[in-house]
C-alpha positions as CSV (number, residue, x, y, z in Angstrom):
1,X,0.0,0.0,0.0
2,X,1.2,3.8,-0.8
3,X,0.2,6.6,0.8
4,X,1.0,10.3,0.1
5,X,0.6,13.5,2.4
6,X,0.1,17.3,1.0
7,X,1.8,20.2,2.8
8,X,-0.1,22.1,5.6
9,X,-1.7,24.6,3.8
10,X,0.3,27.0,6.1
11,X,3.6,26.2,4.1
12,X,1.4,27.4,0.5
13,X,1.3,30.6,1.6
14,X,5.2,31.7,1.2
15,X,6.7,33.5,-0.9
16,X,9.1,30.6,-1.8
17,X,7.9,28.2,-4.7
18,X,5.0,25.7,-3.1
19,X,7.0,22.4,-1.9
20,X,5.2,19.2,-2.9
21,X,6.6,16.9,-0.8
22,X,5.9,13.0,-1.5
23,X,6.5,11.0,1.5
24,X,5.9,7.1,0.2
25,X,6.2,4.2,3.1
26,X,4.8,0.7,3.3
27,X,1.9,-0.3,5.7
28,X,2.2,-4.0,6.5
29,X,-2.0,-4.8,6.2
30,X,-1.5,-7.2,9.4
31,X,-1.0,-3.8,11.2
32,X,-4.4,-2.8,10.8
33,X,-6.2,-5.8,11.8
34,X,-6.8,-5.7,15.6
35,X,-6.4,-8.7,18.0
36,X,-9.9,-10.2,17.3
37,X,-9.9,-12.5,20.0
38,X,-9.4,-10.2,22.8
39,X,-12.5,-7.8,21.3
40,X,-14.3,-10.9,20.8
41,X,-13.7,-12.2,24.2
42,X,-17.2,-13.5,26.1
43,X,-18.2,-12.7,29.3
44,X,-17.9,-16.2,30.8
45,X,-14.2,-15.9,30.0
46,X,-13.6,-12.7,31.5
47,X,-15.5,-13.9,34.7
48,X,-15.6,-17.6,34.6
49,X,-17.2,-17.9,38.2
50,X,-20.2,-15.8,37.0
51,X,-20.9,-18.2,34.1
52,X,-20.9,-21.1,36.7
53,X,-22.8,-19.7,38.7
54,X,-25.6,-18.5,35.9
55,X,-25.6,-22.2,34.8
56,X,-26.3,-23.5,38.4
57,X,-28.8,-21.1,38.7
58,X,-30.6,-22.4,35.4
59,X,-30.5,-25.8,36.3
60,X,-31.7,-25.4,39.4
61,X,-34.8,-23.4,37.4
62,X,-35.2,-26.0,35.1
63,X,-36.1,-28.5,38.7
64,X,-39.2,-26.0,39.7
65,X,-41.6,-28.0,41.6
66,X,-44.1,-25.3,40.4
67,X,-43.5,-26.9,36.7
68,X,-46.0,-29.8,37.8
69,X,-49.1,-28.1,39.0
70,X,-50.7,-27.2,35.3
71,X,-50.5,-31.3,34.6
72,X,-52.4,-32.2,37.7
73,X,-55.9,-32.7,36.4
74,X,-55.6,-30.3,33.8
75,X,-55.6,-27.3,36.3
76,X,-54.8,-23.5,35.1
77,X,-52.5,-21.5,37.8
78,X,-52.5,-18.0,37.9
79,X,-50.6,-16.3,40.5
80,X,-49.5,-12.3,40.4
81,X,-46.0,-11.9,41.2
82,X,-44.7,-9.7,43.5
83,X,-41.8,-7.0,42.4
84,X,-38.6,-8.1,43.9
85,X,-37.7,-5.0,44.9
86,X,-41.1,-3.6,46.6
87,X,-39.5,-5.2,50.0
88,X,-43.2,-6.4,50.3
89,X,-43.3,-10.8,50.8
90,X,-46.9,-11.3,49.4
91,X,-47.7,-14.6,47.6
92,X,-51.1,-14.7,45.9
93,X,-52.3,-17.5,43.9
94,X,-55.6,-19.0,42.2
95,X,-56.1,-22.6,41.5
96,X,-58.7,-23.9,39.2
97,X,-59.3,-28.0,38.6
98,X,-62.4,-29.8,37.4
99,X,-63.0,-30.3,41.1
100,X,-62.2,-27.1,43.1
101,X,-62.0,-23.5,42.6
102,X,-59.1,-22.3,45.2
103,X,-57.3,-19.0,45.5
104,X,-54.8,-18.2,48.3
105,X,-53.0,-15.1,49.8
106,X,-50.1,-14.8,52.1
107,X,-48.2,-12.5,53.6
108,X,-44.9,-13.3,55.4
109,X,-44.7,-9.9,56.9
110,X,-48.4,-9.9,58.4
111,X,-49.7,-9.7,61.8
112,X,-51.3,-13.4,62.0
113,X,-54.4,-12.4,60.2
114,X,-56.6,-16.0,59.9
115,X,-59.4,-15.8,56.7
116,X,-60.1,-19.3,55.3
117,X,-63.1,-20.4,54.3
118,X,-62.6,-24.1,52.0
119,X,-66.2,-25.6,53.3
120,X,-64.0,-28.2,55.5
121,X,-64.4,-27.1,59.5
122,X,-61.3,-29.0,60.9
123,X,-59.1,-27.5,57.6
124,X,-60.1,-23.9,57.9
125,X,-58.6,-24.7,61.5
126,X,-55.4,-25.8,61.1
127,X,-55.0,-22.4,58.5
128,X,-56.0,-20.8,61.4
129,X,-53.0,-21.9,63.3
130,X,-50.9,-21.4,60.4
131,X,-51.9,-17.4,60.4
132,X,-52.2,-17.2,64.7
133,X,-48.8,-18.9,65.5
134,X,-46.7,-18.0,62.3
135,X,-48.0,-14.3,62.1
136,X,-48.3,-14.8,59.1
137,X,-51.8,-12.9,57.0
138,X,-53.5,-16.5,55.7
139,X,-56.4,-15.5,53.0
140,X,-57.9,-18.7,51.3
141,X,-61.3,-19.7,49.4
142,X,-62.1,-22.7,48.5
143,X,-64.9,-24.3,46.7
144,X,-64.5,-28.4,46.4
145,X,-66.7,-31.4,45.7
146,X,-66.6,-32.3,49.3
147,X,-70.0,-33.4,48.4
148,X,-67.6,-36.4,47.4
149,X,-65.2,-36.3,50.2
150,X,-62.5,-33.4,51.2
151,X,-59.8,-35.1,49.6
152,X,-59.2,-32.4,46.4
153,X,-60.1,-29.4,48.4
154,X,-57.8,-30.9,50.9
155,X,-55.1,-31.1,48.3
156,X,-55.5,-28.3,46.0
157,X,-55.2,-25.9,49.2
158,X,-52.4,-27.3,50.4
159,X,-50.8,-27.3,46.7
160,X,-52.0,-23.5,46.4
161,X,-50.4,-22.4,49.5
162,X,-46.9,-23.9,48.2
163,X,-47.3,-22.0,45.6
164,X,-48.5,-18.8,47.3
165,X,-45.0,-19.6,50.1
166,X,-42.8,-20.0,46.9
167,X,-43.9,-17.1,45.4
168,X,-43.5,-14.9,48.5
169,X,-40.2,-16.2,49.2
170,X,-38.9,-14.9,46.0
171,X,-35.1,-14.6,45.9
172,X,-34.4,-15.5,49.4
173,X,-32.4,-13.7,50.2
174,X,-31.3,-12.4,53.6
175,X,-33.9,-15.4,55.2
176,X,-32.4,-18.9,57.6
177,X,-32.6,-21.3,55.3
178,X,-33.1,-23.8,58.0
179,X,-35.7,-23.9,60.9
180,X,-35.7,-26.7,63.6
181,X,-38.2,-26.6,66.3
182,X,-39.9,-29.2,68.8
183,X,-43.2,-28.1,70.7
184,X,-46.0,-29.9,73.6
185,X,-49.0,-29.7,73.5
186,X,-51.0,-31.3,76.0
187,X,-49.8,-35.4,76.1
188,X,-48.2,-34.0,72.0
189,X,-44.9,-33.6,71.7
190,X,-44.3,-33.0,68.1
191,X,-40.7,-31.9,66.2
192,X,-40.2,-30.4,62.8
193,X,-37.2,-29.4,60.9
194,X,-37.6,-27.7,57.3
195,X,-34.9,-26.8,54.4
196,X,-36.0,-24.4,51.8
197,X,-33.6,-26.0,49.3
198,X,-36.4,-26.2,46.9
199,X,-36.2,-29.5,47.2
200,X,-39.5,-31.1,47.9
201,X,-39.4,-34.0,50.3
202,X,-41.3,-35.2,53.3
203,X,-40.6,-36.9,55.9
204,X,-43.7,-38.1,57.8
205,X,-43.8,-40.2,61.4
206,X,-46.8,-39.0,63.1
207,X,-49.3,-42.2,64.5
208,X,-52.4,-40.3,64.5
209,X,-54.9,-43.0,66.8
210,X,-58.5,-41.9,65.2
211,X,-59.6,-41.5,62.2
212,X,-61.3,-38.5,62.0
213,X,-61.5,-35.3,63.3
214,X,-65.2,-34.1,63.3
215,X,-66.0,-35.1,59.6
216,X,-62.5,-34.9,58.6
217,X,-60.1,-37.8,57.4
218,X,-57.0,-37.7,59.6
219,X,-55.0,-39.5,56.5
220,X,-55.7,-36.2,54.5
221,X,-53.3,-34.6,57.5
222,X,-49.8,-36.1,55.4
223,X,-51.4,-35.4,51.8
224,X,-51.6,-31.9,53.0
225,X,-48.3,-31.5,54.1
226,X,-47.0,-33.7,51.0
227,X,-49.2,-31.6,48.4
228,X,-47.3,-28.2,50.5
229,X,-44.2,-29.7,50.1
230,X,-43.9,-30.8,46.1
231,X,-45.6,-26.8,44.9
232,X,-42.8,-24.7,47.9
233,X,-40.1,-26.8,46.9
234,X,-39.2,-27.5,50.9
235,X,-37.6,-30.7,52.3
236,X,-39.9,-30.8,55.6
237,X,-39.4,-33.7,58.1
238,X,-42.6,-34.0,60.9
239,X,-42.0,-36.5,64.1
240,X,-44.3,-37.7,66.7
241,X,-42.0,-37.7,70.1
242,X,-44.5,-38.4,72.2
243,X,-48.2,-39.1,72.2
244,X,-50.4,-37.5,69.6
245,X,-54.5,-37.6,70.7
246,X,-57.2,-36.9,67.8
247,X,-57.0,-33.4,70.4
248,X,-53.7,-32.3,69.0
249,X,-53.9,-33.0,65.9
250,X,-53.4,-29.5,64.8
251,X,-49.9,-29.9,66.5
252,X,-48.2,-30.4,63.7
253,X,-49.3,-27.4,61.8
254,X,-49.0,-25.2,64.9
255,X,-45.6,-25.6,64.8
256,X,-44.8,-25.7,61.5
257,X,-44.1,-21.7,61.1
């Protein structure tokens, strides 16, 4: 390549004849082209730890126990999520199957406000305890075929309230990740430890000795914690200790927050 330079125009003005230099050099054409691979450079290699991360981060996404609620009984799920940034820990979710018609809200930051209403006495108390000793603002109605039995209202609740839980929790961040607590009441002496690993597991060792509670179905007490468990994405473990009576029942939930 050849390239020539003109005078300043400065130098034209003189009284001396106009000088023309010529000023020829060679340009190597490697000079010009930059080092592509350090403009080209992606993030992950400038900060490999971020990339890592971002990929643990999506497969632990892609493991969402939420993912499984729309194929139970061809059920629609609409919840309204809460900006992670308005420092406000509100779940609220509605649940509609061919059986029941649910919709839940919870507040993490409430005063212990108790309004359930799912058609099923001994249910709409034990969300009672869940508001009263977790101080936590419980909103839920439910309509069912309990006509049929409680068992779907039973267990679309309990799944609703995951959901509502998991949604409220949102990022996590700043929260114990753990909880570990034992509690009497009466002859009960009932311990529960929890992991918001989102993970869903349950671990279940409670003998209840009747089976009911008014009209209610005392095995519907683990399907309610296990339906909780798979849509929060919690490993919960519940143990009888000591004797549970059809009296304290409501032990387990009591303690459970």
């Amino acid at each position: 390549m050849e390239l020539s330079a003109a005078a300043p125009p400065g130098i034209l003005n003189c009284s001396s004849p106009p000088l023309k230099p010529r000023v020829s050099f060679a340009v190597s054409r490697t000079d010009l082209t930059p080092t592509l691979p350090s403009l080209r450079a992606s993030s992950s290699s400038l900060n490999p730890s971020r990339h890592l991360k971002l990929k643990h981060m999506d497969s632990q996404r892609s493991l969402s126990p939420r993912a499984s609620l729309a194929e139970n009984n061809g059920s629609t799920l609409t919840d309204s999520p809460t900006p992670s940034n308005s420092g406000v820990r509100i779940g609220e979710v509605k649940r509609v199957t061919k059986e029941t018609n649910v919709s839940v809200k919870i507040n993490l930051d409430g005063t212990g406000v108790a309004d359930s209403s799912t058609g099923i006495p001994f249910l709409d108390h034990m969300l009672d305890q869940l508001a009263s000793h977790g101080l936590l603002d419980v909103h839920v109605r439910a309509i069912g075929d309990i006509h049929i039995d409680d068992h779907h209202t039973n267990e679309d609740v309990a799944l609703a309230i995951g959901t509502a839980l998991l949604q409220a929790l949102g990022d996590r961040k700043g929260i114990n990740r753990f909880g570990d607590f034992s509690a009497p009441l009466d002859e009960a002496l009932i311990h529960v430890s929890l992991d918001l690993s989102g993970r869903p597991y349950l671990g279940y060792d409670l003998q209840i000795p009747t089976e009911r509670v008014g009209t209610y179905d005392t095995q519907l007490v683990e399907h309610f914690f296990q339906s909780l468990v798979n849509t929060s994405g919690m490993t919960l473990h519940i143990r009888q200790v000591h004797n549970l009576l059809h009296m304290s029942v409501t032990t387990p939930i009591t303690i459970f927050f």
